[in-house]
BAKEMAR-333381 format. One record per residue (C-alpha): residue number from 1; x, y, z. Coordinates in Angstrom, 2 decimals. Example, Ala and Ser with C-alpha at 12.3 -4.5 7.8 and 13.67 -1.06 7.14 Angstrom:
// BAKEMAR-333381
{r 1; {12.30; -4.50; 7.80}}
{r 2; {13.67; -1.06; 7.14}}
END
This chain:
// BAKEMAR-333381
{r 1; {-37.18; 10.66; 24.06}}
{r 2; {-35.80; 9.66; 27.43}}
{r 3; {-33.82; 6.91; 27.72}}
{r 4; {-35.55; 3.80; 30.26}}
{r 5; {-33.62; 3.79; 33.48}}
{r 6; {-31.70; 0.83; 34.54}}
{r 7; {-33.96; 0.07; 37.20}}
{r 8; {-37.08; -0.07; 35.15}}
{r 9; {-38.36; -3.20; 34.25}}
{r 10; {-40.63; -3.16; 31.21}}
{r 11; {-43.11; -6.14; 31.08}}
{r 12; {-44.49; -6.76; 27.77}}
{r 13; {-48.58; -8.49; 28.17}}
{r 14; {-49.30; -7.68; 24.34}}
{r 15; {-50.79; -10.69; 23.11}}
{r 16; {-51.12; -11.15; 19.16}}
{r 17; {-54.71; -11.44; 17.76}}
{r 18; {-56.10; -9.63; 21.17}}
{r 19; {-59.27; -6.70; 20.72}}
{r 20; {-60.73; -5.07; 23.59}}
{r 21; {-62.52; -8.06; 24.59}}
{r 22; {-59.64; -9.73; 24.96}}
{r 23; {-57.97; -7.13; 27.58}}
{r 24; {-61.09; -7.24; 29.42}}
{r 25; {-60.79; -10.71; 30.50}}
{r 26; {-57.26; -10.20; 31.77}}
{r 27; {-56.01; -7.02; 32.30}}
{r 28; {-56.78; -7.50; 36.26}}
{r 29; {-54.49; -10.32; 35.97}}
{r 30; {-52.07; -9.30; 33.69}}
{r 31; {-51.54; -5.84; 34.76}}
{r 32; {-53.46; -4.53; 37.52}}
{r 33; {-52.20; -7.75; 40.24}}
{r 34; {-48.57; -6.27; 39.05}}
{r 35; {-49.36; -3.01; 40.48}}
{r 36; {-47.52; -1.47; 38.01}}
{r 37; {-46.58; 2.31; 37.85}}
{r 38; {-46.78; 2.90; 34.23}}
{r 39; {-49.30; 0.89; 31.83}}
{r 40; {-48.97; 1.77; 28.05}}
{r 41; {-52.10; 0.38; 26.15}}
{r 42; {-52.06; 0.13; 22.18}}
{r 43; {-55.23; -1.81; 21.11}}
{r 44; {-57.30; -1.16; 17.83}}
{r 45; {-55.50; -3.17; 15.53}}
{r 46; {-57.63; -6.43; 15.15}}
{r 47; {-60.44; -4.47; 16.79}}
{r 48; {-60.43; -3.49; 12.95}}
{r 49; {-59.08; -5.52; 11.19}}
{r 50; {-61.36; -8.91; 12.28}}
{r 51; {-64.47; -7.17; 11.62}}
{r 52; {-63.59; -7.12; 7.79}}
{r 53; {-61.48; -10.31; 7.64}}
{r 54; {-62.90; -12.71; 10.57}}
{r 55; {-66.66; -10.84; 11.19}}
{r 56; {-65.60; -10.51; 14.86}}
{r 57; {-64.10; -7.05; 15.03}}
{r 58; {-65.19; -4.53; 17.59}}
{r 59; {-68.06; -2.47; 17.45}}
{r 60; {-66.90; 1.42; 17.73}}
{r 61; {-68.73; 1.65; 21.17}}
{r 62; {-67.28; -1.89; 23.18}}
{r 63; {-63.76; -0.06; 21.92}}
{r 64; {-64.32; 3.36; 23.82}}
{r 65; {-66.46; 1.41; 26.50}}
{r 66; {-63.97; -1.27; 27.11}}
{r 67; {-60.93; 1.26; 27.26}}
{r 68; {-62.81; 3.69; 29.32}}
{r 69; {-63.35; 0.34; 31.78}}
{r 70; {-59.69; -0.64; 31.83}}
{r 71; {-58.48; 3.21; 31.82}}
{r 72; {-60.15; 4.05; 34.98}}
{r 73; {-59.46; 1.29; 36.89}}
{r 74; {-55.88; 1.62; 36.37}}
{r 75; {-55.83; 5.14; 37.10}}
{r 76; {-57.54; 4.12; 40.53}}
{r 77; {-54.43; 2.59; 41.52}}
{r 78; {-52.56; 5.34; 40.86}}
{r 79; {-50.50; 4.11; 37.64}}
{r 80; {-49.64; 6.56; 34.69}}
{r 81; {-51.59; 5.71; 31.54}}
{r 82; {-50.27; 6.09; 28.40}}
{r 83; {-52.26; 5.61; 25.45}}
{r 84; {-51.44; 4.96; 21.89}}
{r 85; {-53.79; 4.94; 18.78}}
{r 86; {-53.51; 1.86; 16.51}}
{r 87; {-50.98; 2.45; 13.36}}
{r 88; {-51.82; 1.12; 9.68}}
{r 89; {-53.49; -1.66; 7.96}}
{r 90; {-51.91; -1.69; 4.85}}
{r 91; {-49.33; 1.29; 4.65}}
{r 92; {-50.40; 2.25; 0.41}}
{r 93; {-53.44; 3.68; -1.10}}
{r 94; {-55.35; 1.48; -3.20}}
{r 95; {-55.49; -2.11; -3.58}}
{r 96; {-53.98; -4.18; -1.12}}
{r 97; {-53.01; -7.94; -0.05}}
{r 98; {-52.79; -8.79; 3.22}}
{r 99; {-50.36; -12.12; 3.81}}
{r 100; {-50.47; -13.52; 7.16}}
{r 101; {-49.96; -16.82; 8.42}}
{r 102; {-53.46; -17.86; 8.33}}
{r 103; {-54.38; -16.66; 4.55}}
{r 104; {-53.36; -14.20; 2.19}}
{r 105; {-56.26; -11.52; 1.80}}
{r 106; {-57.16; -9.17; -0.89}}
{r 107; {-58.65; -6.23; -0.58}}
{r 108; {-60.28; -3.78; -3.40}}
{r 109; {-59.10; -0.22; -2.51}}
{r 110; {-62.93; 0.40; -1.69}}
{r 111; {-62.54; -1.98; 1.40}}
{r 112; {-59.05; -0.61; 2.48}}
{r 113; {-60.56; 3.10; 2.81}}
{r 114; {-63.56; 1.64; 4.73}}
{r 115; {-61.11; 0.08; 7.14}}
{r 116; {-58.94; 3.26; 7.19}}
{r 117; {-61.90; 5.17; 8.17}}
{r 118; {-62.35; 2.85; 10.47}}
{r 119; {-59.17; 3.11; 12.17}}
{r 120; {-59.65; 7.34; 11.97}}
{r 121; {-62.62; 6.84; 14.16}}
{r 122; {-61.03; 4.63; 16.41}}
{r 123; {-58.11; 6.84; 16.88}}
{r 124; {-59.97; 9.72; 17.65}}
{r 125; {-61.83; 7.81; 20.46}}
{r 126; {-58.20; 7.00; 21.64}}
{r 127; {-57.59; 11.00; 21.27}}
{r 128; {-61.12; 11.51; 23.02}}
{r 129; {-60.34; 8.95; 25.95}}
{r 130; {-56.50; 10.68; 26.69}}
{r 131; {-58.13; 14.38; 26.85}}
{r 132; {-60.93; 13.09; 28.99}}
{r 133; {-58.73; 10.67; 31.34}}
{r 134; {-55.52; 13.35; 31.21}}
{r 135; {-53.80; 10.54; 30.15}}
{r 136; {-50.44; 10.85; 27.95}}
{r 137; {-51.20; 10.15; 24.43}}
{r 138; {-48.83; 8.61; 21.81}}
{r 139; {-50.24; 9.14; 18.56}}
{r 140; {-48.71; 6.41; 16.67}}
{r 141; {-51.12; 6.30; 13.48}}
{r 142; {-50.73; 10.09; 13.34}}
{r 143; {-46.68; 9.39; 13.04}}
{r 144; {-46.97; 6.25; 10.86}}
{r 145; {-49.21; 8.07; 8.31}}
{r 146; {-46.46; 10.92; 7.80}}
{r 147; {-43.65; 8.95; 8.06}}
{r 148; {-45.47; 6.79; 5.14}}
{r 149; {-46.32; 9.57; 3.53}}
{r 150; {-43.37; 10.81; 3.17}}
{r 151; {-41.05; 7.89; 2.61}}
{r 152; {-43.39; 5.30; -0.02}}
{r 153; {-42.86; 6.47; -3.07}}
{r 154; {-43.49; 3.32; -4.58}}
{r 155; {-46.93; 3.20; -2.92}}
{r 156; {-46.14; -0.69; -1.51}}
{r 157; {-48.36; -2.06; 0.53}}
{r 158; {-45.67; -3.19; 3.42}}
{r 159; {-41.86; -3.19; 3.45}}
{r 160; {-41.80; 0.65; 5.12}}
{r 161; {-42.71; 0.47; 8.63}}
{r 162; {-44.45; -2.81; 8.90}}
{r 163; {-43.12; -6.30; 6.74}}
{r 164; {-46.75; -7.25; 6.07}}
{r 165; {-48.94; -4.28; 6.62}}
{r 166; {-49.51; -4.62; 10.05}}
{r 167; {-46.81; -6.38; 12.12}}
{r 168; {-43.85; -3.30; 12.81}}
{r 169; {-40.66; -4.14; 10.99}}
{r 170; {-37.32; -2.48; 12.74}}
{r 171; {-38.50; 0.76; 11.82}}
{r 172; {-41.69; 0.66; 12.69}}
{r 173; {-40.08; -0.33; 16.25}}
{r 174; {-37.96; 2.36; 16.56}}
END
């Protein structure tokens, strides 16, 4: 990959716990005001996720609807989008349990393929959205499920590219 020249300042506007709702009600603020001439979205995560855990996930269709929104009017400003499809819930097959600072969650292995699935389908509406918007597409889940693949033997839920089956540990950074 290319190194980030010195004079490029990166400004981070993730916010933890944010869906697609969530950028909708500030990426004008956030991002477009800014005027910036790069934006790299990654959103998907809790879109997921909340819908099994919190019953206030994302329905399939605000996802691609919302990102098509936010897509398009960044393009019309003339910034480079960059998209990237949403990693891993969980990183083994099978059971699973979730600790986060809120509670720590079981799920059956039924569940953690439904969510999985989930996150397929979401991904390929990120895949969808890059092809349709020529965008430049960084196909993270893609990457994390091979690299997982290839490197938990154990089958662990966490501890290979994320410390709690979500959040990205070093590795997962790099």
């Amino acid at each position: 990959g290319e190194n980030v020249d010195q004079n490029t300042e990166l400004i981070g506007k993730g916010i933890g716990g944010d869906k697609v709702s969530d950028l909708l009600t500030r990426y004008r603020d956030d991002v477009i005001k800014l005027n910036p001439d790069m934006v790299f979205i990654y959103i998907g995560i809790n879109d997921v996720w909340h819908k099994y855990d919190f019953g206030t996930g994302s329905d399939i269709d605000l996802y691609e609807n919302g990102l098509r929104q936010i897509i398009s009017e960044i393009q019309k400003i003339g910034a480079k989008v960059v998209l990237c499809t949403p990693t891993v819930i969980g990183e083994n097959y099978g059971d699973f349990t979730l600790a986060n600072q809120y509670i720590e969650q079981y799920r059956d292995a039924k569940t953690m393929e439904s969510m999985n699935k989930d996150l397929d389908a979401f991904s390929d509406v990120v895949r969808k959205l890059s092809s349709e918007y020529s965008t430049d597409l960084i196909d993270l889940r893609r990457v994390f499920i091979d690299y997982i693949s290839q490197n938990n033997h154990k089958n662990s839920p966490s501890g290979i590219l994320t410390y709690d089956g979500v959040h990205l540990n070093d590795q997962g950074n790099k």
